[in-house]
C-alpha positions in Angstrom: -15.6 3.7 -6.5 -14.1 6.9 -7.8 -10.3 7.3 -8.2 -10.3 9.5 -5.2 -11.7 6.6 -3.3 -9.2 4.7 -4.2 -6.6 6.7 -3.2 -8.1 7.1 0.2 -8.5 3.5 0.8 -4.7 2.4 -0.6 -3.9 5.6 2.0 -5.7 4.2 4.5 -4.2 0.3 4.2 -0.6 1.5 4.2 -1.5 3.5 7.5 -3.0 0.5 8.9 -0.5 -2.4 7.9 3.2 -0.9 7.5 4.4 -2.0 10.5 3.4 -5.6 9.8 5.0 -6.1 6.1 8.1 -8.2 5.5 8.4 -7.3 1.9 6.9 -5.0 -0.4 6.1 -8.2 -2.4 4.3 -9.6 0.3 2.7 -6.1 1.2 1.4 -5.7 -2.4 0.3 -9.4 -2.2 -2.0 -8.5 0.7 -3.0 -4.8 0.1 -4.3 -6.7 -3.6 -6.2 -9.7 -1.6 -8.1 -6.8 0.9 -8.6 -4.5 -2.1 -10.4 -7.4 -4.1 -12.3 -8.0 -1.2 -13.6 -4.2 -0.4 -14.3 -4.0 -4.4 -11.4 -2.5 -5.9 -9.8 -4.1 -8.9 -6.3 -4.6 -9.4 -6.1 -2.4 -12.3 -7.8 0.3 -10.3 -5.4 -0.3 -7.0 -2.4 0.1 -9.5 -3.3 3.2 -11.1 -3.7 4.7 -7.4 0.4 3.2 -7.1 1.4 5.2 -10.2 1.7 1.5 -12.0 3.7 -0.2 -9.6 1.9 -1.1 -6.3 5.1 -3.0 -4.9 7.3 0.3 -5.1 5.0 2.6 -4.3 4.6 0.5 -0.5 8.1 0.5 -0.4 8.5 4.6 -0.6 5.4 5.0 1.3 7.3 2.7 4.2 10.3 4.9 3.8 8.4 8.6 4.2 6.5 6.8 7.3 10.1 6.1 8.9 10.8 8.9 8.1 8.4 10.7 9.6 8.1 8.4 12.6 11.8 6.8 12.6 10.3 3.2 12.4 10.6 1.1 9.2 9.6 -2.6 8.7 12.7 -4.5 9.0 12.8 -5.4 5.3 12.2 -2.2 4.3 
């Protein structure tokens, strides 16, 4: 999978699960447990985050409120 790929699928996974996380701890624990499963390494999934997979969730929940004015309630 190229970096674009990964991109598109980390894209893709926050479109698909934000309104379910609880933390972005918990989000991160997830998106890394479906990424593993589709092929993508953790190391690959993080470099698609900017190094921090946990925070980059976390503003990608905050630009969807934004854009949508909903926001998982630990968010």
């Amino acid at each position: 999978m190229t970096s674009e790929d990964v991109d598109e699928w980390l894209d893709s996974w926050v479109e698909a699960h934000y309104q379910n996380w609880d933390t972005p701890e918990n989000a991160a624990k997830a998106c890394l447990a479906e990424a593993a499963s589709a092929g993508i390494s953790e190391r690959d999934l993080n470099a698609a985050a900017s190094g921090d997979l946990a925070a980059y969730l976390q503003e990608e929940a905050a630009a969807i409120a934004e854009a949508s004015d909903e926001a998982p309630a630990d968010f």
